[in-house]
ZARO-558855 format. One record per residue (C-alpha): z, y, x. Coordinates in steps of 0.2 Angstrom, whole numbers. Example, Ala and Ser with C-alpha at 12.3 -4.5 7.8 and 13.67 -1.06 7.14 Angstrom:
BEGIN
39_-22_62
36_-5_68
This chain:
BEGIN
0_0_0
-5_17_6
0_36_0
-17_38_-9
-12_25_-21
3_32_-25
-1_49_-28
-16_57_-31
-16_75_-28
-28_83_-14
-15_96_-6
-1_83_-4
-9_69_1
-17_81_16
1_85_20
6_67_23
-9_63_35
-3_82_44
14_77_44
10_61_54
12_47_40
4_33_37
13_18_28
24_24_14
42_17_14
50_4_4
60_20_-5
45_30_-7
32_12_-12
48_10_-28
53_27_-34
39_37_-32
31_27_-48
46_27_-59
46_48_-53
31_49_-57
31_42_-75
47_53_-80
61_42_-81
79_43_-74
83_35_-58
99_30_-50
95_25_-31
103_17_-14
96_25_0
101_27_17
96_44_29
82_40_40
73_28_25
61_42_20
71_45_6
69_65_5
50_63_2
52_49_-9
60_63_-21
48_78_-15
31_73_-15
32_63_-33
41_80_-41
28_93_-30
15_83_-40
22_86_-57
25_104_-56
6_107_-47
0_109_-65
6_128_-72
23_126_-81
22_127_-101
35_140_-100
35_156_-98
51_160_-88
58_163_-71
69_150_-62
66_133_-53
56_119_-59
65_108_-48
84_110_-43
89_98_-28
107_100_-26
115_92_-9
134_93_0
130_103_15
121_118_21
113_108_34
105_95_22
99_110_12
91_116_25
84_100_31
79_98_12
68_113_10
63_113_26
54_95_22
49_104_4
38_118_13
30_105_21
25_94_11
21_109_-1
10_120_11
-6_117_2
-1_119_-14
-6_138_-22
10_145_-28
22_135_-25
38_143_-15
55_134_-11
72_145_-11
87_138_1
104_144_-6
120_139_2
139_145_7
139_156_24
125_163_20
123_184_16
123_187_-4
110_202_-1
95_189_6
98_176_-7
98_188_-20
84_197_-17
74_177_-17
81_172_-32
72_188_-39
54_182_-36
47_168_-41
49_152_-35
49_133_-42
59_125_-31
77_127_-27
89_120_-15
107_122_-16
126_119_-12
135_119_-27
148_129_-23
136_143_-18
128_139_-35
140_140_-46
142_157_-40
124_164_-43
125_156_-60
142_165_-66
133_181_-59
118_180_-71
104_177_-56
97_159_-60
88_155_-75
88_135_-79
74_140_-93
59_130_-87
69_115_-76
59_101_-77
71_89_-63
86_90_-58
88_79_-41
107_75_-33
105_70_-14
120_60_-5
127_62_-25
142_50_-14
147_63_-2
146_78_-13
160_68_-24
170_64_-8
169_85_-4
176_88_-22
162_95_-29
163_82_-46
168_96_-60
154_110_-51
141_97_-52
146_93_-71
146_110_-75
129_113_-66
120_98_-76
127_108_-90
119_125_-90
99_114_-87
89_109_-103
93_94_-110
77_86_-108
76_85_-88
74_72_-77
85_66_-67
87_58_-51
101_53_-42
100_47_-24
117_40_-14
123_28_-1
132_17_-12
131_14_-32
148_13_-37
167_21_-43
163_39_-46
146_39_-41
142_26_-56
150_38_-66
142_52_-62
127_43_-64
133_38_-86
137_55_-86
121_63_-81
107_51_-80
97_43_-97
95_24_-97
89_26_-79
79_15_-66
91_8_-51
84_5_-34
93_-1_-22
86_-1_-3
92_-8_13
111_-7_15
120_3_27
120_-10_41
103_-13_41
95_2_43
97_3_62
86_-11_67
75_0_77
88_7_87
95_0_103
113_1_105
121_1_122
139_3_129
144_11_144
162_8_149
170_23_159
186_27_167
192_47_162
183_62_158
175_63_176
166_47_174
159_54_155
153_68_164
144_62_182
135_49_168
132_60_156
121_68_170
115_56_175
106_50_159
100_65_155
89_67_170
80_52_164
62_58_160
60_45_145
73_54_137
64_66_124
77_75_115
94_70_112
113_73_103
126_70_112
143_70_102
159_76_103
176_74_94
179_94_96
171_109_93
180_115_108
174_99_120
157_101_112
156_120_121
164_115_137
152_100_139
137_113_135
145_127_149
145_112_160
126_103_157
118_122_159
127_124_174
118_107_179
101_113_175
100_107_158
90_113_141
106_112_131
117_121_116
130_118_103
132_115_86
147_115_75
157_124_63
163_138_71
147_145_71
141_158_61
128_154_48
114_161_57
119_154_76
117_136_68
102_141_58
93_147_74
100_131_85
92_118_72
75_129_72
74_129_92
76_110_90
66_106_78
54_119_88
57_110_106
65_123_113
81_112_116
80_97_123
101_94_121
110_96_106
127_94_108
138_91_92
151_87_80
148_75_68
151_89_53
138_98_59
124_89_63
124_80_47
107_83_40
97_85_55
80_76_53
70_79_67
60_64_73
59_68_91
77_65_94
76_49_105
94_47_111
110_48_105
126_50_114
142_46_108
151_54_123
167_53_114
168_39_99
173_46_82
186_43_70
178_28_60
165_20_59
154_28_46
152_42_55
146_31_69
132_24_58
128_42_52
127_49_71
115_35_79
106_37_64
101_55_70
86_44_81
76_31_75
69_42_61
54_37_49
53_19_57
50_27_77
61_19_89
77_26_97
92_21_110
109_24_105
124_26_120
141_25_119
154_28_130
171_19_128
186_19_139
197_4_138
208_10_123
191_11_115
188_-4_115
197_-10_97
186_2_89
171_-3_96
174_-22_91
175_-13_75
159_-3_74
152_-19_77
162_-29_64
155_-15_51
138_-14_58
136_-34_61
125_-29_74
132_-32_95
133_-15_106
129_-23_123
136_-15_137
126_-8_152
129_-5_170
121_8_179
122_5_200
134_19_207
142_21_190
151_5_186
169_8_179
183_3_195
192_-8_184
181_-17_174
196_-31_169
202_-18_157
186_-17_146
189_-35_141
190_-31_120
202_-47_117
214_-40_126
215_-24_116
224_-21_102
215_-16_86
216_1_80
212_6_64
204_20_58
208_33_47
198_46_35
193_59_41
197_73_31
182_81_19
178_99_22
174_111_3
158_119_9
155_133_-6
């Protein structure tokens, strides 16, 4: 199965073949036809599956015939958890919409100046992407119309319930036109999500793709066992001088670490920069451009911040510390390996590491093999053995309210 026969519009089909595509996804080969027909859909879907298009390009092909009313406001509200993945969002909406006459996306979110959003949610524009928080305000502020809404699409529904956005996201649903559609996309199908789902969706179509474990097939995964902080660093550099390596994150526990460990790679000659969230809005905008752009070569990040990014260059990730649990593990070597390409996932671990990388691997079914690089072999290599380590367990990290 190809994209031409899946969708049949002209414009969009060009922007696939420009945006590189060839083989649709198993996402994008099932909800694409359901999209398309105008029934509800409830789906499983991981980041990296494609899953972002699967919801765009069906719904650009819908509203690329002039709306029946006549009326500002979106004709397709896409509501996500984070400014980042609204970004990513209608960053992958102007592209796939480029040759379509007309149509304009506007990207709303907490951070961000009132003024500027303001003055775009004045013109016209079909498509809108937004934080709930930020949303709500807009809509008790008399600046959105819901009037000609024809979809209503909820991305990573899971985590926006986990950030405590529920009652916005009910309240939201309740101010568009009975009649949508509605799609639902989220890592997992069940406790509130499902619920969500009775509330909000009409005898809907479930999909459920690859599971969380098994979307990582195309990525390598390797562990590097290190003594202290020196070793991370002399390693660090080392890896990065590899001409193979394209672009790559390299994660840290901290945002403080995460600016000390940039100071630190520029000082060694490297194309690098930070992203986290003591940022201001427009730093992090303008970091996430120049690496979608090239213009960095080493992002280094926290895992709140760099949720979202989709840029298919990234070939390496770096855990340079491990995180908290093992979720966000999944989510940060998920960063490579994008839209079935290949990638290379490295972790360093001291030894009290160790319990939590038997863990990850426990979670993830999969075996992070360890690698020894000649000059940079840990001293003690006895104290890497995991059996000897006792099991930690991991606690939750706590949810930040992005409004």
């Amino acid at each position: 199965m190809d994209f031409n026969e899946l969708l049949e519009n002209p414009e969009l089909l060009q922007a696939i073949v420009e945006s590189g595509y060839t083989d649709p996804t198993p996402i994008q080969q099932q909800a694409i036809p359901v999209i398309l027909e105008g029934k509800d859909m409830l789906a499983s879907a991981q980041t990296g599956t494609g899953k972002t298009a699967a919801f765009m390009l069906p719904s650009l092909q819908k509203i690329s015939k002039p709306s029946q009313v006549k009326a500002r406001g979106p004709r397709i509200l896409i509501l996500v958890p984070t400014r980042e993945l609204a970004m990513q969002v209608a960053h992958e909406a102007a592209k796939y919409s480029k040759h379509l006459k007309m149509v304009k996306t506007v990207c709303i979110y907490g951070g961000a100046p009132y003024p500027v959003q303001n003055k775009q949610l004045s013109s016209h524009y079909e498509i809108l992407v937004a934080t709930p928080g930020r949303l709500i305000d807009h809509i008790e502020r008399g600046r959105i119309s819901f009037d000609r809404l024809e979809l209503l699409i909820l991305d990573e529904a899971d985590r926006m319930l986990d950030m405590g956005f529920v009652d916005d996201v009910h309240d939201i649903a309740a101010q568009t036109p009975k009649n949508r559609q509605t799609l639902m996309f989220s890592a997992t199908l069940k406790g509130n999500v499902l619920g969500l789902s009775k509330a909000l969706l009409n005898n809907p179509v479930t999909i459920t793709i690859a599971p969380q474990t098994a979307k990582h097939e195309n990525i390598e995964q390797r562990l590097h066992n290190v003594d202290n902080l020196d070793h991370k660093y002399r390693l660090l550099d080392h890896l990065l001088n590899d001409e193979g390596m394209n672009q790559a994150v390299v994660f840290t526990s901290t945002k403080s670490q995460a600016d000390v460990l940039v100071d630190k790679l520029i000082q060694q000659g490297h194309n690098a920069a930070a992203l986290h969230g003591d940022m201001r809005q427009h730093q992090r905008t303008r970091t996430i451009t120049k690496l979608r752009q090239g213009k960095i070569r080493i992002l280094v990040a926290t895992d709140v911040a760099a949720r979202g990014i989709d840029v298919q260059t990234i070939s390496h990730v770096i855990n340079f510390d491990l995180p908290m649990n093992v979720e966000d593990y999944v989510h940060r070597i998920g960063r490579t390996g994008r839209a079935g390409s290949s990638g290379i996932a490295l972790s360093f671990a001291a030894a009290k590491d160790m319990g939590i990388v038997g863990q990850i691997e426990r979670f993830t079914g999969q075996k992070i093999t360890s690698h020894l690089i000649p000059g940079f072999e840990p001293k003690f290599a006895d104290r890497f053995t995991k059996a000897s380590i006792p099991t930690r367990r991991y606690s939750r990290p706590k949810r930040r309210f992005a409004r």
